[in-house]
ZATINU-42190 format. One line per field, with one value per residue: residue number from 1; residue in three letters; x negated, y negated, z of N, C-alpha, C in turn. Coordinates in steps of 0.02 Angstrom, whole numbers. Atoms other than C-alpha are relative to their C-alpha. Example, Ala and Ser with C-alpha at 12.3 -4.5 7.8 and 13.67 -1.06 7.14 Angstrom:
num <- (1,2)
residuo <- (ALA,SER)
n_X <- (-45,42)
n_Y <- (59,59)
n_Z <- (0,-3)
ca_X <- (-615,-684)
ca_Y <- (225,53)
ca_Z <- (390,357)
c_X <- (-45,39)
c_Y <- (-60,-55)
c_Z <- (0,37)
//
This chain:
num <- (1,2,3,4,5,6,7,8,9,10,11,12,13,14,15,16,17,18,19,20,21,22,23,24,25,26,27,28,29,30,31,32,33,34,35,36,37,38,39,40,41,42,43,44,45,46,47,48,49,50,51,52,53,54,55,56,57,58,59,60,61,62,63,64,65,66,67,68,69,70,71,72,73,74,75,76,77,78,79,80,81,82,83,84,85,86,87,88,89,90,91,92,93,94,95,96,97,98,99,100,101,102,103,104,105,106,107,108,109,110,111,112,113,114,115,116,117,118,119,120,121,122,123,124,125,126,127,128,129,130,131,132,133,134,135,136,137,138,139,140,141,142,143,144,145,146,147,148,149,150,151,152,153,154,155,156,157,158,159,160,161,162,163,164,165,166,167,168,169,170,171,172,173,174,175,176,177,178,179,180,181,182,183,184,185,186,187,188,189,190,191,192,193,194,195,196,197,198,199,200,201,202,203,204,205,206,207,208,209,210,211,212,213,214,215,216,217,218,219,220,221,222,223,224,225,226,227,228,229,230,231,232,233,234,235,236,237,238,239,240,241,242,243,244,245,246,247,248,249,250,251,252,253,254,255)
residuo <- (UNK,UNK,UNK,UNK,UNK,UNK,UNK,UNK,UNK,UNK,UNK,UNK,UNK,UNK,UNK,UNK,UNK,UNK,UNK,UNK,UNK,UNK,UNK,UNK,UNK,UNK,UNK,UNK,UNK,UNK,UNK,UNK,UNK,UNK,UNK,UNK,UNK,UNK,UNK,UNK,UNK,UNK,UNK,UNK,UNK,UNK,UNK,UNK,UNK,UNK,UNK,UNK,UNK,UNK,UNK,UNK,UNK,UNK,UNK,UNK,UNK,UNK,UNK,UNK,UNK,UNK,UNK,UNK,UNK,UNK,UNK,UNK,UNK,UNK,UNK,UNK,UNK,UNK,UNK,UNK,UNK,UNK,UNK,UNK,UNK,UNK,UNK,UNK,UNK,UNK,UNK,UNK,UNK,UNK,UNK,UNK,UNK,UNK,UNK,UNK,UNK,UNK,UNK,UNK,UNK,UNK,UNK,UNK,UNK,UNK,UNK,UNK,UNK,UNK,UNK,UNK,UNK,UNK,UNK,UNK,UNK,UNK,UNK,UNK,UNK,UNK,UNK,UNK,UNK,UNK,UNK,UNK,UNK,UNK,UNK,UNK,UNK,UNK,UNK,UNK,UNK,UNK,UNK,UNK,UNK,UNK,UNK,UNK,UNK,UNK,UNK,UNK,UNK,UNK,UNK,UNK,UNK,UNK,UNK,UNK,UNK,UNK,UNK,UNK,UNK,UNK,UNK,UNK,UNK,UNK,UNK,UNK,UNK,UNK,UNK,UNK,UNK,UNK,UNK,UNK,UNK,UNK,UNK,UNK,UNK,UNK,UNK,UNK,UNK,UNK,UNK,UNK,UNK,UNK,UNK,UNK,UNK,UNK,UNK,UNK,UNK,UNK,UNK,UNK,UNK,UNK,UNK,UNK,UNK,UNK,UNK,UNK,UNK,UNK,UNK,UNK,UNK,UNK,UNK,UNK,UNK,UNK,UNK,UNK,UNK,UNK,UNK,UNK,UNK,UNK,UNK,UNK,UNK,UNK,UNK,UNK,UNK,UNK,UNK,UNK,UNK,UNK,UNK,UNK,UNK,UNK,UNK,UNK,UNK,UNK,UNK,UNK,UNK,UNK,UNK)
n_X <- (32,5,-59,8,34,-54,-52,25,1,-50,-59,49,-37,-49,-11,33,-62,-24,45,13,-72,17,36,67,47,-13,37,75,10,-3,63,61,3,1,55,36,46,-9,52,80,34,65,49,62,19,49,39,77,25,12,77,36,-47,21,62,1,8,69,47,91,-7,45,-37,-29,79,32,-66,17,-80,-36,4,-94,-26,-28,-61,-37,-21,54,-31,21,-11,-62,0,-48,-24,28,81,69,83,-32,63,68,34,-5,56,-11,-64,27,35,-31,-22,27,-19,45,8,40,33,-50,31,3,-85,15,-43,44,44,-56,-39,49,28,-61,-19,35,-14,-61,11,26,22,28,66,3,-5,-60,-11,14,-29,-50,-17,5,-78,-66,-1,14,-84,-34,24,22,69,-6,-23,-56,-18,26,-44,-83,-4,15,-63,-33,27,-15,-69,-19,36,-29,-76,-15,48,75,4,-12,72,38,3,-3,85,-14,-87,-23,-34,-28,-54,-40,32,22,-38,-11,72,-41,-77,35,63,-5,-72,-32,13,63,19,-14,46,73,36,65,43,34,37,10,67,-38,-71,-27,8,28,-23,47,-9,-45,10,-45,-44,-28,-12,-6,63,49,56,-43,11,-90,-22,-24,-75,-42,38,-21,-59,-19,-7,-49,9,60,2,27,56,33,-44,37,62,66,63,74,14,77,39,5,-48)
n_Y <- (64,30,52,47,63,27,37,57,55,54,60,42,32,32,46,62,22,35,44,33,10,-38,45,-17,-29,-93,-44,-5,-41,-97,-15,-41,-70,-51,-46,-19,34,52,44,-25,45,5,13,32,63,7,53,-15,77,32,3,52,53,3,17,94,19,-7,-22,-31,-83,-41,-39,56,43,-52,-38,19,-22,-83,-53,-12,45,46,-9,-54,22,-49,-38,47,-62,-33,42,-20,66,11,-40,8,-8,-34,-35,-7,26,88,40,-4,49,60,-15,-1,64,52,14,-10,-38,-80,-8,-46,-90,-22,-58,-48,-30,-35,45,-17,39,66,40,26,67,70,44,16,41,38,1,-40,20,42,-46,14,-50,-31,44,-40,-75,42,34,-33,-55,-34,-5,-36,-60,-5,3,61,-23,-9,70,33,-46,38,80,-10,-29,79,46,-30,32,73,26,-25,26,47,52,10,50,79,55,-3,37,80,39,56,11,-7,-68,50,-45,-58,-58,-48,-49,-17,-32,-28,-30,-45,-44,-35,-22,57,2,-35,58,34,-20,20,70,18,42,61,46,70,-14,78,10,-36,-60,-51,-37,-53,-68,-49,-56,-27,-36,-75,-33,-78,-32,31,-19,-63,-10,24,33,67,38,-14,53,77,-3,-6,60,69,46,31,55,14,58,52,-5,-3,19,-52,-56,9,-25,11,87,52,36)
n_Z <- (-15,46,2,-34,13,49,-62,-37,75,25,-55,33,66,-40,-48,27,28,-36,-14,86,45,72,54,2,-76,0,48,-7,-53,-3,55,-66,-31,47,5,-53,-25,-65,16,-40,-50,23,-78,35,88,35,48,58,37,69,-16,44,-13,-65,6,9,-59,-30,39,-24,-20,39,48,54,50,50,55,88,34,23,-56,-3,-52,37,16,-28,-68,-53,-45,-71,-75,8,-60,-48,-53,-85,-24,24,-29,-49,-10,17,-76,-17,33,81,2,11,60,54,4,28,36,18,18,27,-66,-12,34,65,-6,-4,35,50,46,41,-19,-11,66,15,-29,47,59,-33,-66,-3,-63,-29,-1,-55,-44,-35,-17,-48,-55,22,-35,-67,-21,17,25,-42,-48,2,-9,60,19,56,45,5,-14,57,53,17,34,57,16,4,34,59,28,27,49,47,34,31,-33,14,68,29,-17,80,60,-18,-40,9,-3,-58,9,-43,-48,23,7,-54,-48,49,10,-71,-22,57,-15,-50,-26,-12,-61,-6,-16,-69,-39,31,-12,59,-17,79,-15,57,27,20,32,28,-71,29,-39,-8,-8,-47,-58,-6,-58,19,-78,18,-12,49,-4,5,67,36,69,-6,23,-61,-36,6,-21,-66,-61,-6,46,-11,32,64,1,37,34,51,-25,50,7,-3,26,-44,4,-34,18)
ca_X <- (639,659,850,823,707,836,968,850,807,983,1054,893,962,1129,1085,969,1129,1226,1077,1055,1220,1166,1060,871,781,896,832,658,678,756,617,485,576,598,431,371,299,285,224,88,-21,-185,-345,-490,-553,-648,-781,-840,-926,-946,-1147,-1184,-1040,-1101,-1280,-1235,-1221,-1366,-1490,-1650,-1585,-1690,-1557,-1499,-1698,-1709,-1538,-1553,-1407,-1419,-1412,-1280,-1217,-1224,-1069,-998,-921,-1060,-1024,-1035,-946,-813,-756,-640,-529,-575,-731,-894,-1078,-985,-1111,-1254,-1390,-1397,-1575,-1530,-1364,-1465,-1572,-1440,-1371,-1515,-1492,-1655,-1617,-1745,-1816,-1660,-1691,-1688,-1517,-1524,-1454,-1496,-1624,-1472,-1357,-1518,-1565,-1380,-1357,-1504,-1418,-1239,-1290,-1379,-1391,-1465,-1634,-1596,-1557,-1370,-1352,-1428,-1324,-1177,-1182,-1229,-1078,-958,-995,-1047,-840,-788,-800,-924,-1125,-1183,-1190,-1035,-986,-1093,-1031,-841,-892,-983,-845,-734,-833,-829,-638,-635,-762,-673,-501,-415,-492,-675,-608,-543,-703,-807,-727,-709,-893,-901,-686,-581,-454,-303,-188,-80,-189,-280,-147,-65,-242,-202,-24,-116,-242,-179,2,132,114,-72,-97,-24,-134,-307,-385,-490,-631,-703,-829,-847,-1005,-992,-833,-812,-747,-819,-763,-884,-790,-637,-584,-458,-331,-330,-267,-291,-433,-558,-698,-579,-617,-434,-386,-404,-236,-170,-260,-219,-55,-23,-101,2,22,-103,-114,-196,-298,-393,-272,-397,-568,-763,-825,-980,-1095,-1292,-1401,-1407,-1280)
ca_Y <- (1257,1190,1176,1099,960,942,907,772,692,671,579,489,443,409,281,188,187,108,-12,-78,-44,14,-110,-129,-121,39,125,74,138,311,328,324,456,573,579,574,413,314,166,241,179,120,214,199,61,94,-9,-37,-196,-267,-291,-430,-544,-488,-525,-715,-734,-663,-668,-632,-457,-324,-245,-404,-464,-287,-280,-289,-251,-73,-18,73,-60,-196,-118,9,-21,25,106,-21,110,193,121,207,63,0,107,97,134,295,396,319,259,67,32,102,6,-148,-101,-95,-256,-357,-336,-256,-110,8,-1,122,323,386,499,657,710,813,758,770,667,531,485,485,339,229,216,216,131,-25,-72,67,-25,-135,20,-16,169,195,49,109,291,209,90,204,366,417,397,522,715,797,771,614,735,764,585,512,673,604,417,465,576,414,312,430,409,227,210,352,258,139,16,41,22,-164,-208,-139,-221,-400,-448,-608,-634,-640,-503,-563,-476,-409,-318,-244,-177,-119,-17,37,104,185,268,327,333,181,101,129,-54,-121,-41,-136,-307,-394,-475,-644,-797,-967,-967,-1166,-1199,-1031,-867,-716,-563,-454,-300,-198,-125,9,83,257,385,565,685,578,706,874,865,779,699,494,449,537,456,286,335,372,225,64,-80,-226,-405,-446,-607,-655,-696,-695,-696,-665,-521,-554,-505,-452,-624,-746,-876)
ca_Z <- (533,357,383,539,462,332,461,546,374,333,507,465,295,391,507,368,284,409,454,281,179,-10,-55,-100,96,101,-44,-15,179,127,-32,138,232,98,65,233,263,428,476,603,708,667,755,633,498,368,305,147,63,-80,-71,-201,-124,60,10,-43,145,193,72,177,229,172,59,2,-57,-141,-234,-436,-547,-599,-414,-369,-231,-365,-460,-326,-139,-2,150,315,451,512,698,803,897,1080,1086,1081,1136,1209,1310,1256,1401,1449,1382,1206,1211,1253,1104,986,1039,1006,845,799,723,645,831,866,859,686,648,679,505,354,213,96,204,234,57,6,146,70,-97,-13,143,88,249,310,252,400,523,508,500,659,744,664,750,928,926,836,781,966,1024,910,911,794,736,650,508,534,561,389,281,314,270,131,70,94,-3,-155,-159,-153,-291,-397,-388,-464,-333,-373,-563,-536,-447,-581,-692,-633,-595,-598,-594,-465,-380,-290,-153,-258,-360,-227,-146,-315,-348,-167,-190,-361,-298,-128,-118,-115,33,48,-4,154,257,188,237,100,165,104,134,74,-42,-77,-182,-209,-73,-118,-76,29,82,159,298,300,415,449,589,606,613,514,536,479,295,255,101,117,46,201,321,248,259,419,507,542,431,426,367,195,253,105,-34,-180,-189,-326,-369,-347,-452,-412,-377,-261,-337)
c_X <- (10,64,2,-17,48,46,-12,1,49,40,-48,13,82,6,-32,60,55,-22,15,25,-40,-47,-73,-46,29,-16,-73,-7,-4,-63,-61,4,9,-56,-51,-58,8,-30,-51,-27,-87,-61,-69,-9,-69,-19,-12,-8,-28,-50,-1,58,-32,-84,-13,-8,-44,-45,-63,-6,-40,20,41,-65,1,70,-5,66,-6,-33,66,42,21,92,52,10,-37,50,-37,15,75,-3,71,33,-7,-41,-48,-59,22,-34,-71,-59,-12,-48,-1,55,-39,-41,37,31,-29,-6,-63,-18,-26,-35,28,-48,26,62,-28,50,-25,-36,45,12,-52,-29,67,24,-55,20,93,18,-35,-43,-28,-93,-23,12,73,37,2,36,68,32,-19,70,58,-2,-18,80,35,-20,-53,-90,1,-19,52,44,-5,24,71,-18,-5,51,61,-2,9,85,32,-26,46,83,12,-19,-57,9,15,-45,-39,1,20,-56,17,73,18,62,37,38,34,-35,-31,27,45,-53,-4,23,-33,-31,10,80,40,2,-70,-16,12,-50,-101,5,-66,-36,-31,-19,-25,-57,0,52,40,17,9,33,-58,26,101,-23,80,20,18,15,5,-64,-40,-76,18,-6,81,-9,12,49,42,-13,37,78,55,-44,55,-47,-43,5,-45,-79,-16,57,-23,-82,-56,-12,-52,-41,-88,-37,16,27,-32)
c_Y <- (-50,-24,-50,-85,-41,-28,-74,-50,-30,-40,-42,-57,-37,-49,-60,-46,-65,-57,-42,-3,39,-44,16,23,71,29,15,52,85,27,22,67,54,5,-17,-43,-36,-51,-10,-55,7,57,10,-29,29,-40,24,-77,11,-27,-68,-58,7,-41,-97,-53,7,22,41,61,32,33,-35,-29,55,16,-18,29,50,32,3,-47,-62,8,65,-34,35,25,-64,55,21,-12,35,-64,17,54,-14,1,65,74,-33,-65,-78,-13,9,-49,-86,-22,-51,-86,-53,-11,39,78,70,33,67,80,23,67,47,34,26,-46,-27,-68,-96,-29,0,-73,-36,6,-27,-38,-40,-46,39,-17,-46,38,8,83,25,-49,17,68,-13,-35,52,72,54,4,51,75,23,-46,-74,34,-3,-85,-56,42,-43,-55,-2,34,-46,-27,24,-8,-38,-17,48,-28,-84,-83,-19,-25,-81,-35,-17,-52,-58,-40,-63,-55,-7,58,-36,48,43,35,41,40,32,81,34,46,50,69,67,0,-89,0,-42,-86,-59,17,-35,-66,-8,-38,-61,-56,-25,27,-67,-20,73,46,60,65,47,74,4,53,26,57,62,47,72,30,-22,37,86,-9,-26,-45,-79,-31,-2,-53,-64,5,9,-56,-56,-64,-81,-74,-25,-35,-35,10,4,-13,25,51,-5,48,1,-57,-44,-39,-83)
c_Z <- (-57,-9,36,-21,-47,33,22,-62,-14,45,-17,-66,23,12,-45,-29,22,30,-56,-66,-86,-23,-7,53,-9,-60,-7,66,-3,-55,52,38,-36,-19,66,28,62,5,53,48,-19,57,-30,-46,-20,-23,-58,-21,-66,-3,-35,38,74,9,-22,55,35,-42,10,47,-51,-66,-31,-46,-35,-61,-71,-40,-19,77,-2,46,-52,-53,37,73,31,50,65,52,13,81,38,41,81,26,-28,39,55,12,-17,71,-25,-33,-69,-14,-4,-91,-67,5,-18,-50,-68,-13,-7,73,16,-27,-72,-2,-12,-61,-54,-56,-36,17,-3,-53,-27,50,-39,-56,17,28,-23,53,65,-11,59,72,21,-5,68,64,4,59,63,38,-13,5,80,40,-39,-8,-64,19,-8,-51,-24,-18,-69,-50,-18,-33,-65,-52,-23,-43,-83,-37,-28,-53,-51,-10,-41,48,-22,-82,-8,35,-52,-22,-8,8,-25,6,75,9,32,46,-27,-26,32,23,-63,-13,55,-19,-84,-13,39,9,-2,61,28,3,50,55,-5,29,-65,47,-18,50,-37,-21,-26,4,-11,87,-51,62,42,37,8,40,-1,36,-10,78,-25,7,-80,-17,-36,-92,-42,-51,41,-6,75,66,21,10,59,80,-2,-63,10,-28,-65,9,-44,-76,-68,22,-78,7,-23,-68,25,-11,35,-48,6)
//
């Protein structure tokens, strides 16, 4: 099987050849298939936000009036959700669905998930003071296989990644600064693999004169609930558009 693949690899290498002559695209192209990258197909985004920049927009959220600077949200990326594409509210009965739509939260049934998992979302989940946990696993978390244990474990899991890479370090350490495309996606291709930073959307909204960044969302495909390594993931969805070309890092305080 291993010659086989070798075989395929090199008509592979062949035809880039013949596509794209010796030059730079061809060296970049064959560099992907030699180590086995594609350029996928998207089928879940991760959220995360950037709380003190999200909170500039909505101040009189509950987890924006309580945020102070040595929380962990003020210098770390929260967790917003994890969204399977063109699904949603899947299985769940019409008058809860209505529920969730009005917008009113904590009303929603209370997750059925361990103590553990449920005091790790209120310092994770910021918005879980507003019930966006429980709106969250309603819209999304009910389309794919698996608990909402199961479902908040992975995110959370997630989230630990992004904050331990070279991402979460150039948030850190910008408060107040700004980040721009390229670095992001640099801090990306760092973290999780070259590439990796194509796959991301920065998020961002005016705040006056200024646009602040308040999150990402990033592209991932594959069994998102199977205990897999994030890099992978990101690597195997499809590629994505940037959007915001710079933007604040906020820092905690209403501005």
């Amino acid at each position: 099987m291993r010659a086989n693949a070798g075989r395929v690899q090199g008509l592979i290498l062949g035809l880039i050849t013949m596509i794209f002559g010796c030059g730079p695209m061809a060296a970049e192209a064959a560099e992907d298939v030699k180590a086995g990258r594609s350029k996928g197909r998207t089928e879940y985004i991760l959220a995360v936000s950037w709380q003190p920049g999200f909170c500039e927009t909505r101040p009189s959220r509950k987890e924006c009036a309580s945020q102070t600077a040595d929380r962990f949200d003020a210098t770390h990326f929260s967790l917003h959700g994890l969204w399977p594409l063109k699904k949603s509210y899947c299985g769940v009965a019409a008058d809860i669905k209505a529920r969730a739509k009005k917008g009113n939260w904590l009303d929603l049934p209370q997750l059925p998930v361990a103590k553990e998992t449920a005091d790790r979302l209120l310092i994770a989940m910021p918005g879980a003071q507003s019930g966006l946990d429980r709106h969250q696993w309603l819209r999304s978390g009910t389309c794919q296989r698996g608990t909402a244990q199961d479902y908040f474990a992975a995110q959370l899991a997630f989230l630990d990644q992004v904050n331990a890479s070279p991402v979460g370090a150039l948030f850190a350490g910008r408060l107040g600064g700004t980040v721009t495309e390229a670095e992001v996606k640099q801090a990306f291709d760092a973290g999780f693999g070259r590439g990796a930073g194509e796959r991301v959307r920065m998020r961002c909204q005016k705040d006056g004169d200024r646009s602040v960044v308040t999150g990402l969302t990033i592209g991932l495909a594959g069994d998102v609930l199977g205990g897999g390594d994030l890099a992978a993931l990101i690597q195997a969805a499809g590629t994505t558009d940037f959007k915001c070309g710079s933007g604040t890092v906020d820092a905690a305080g209403i501005q």
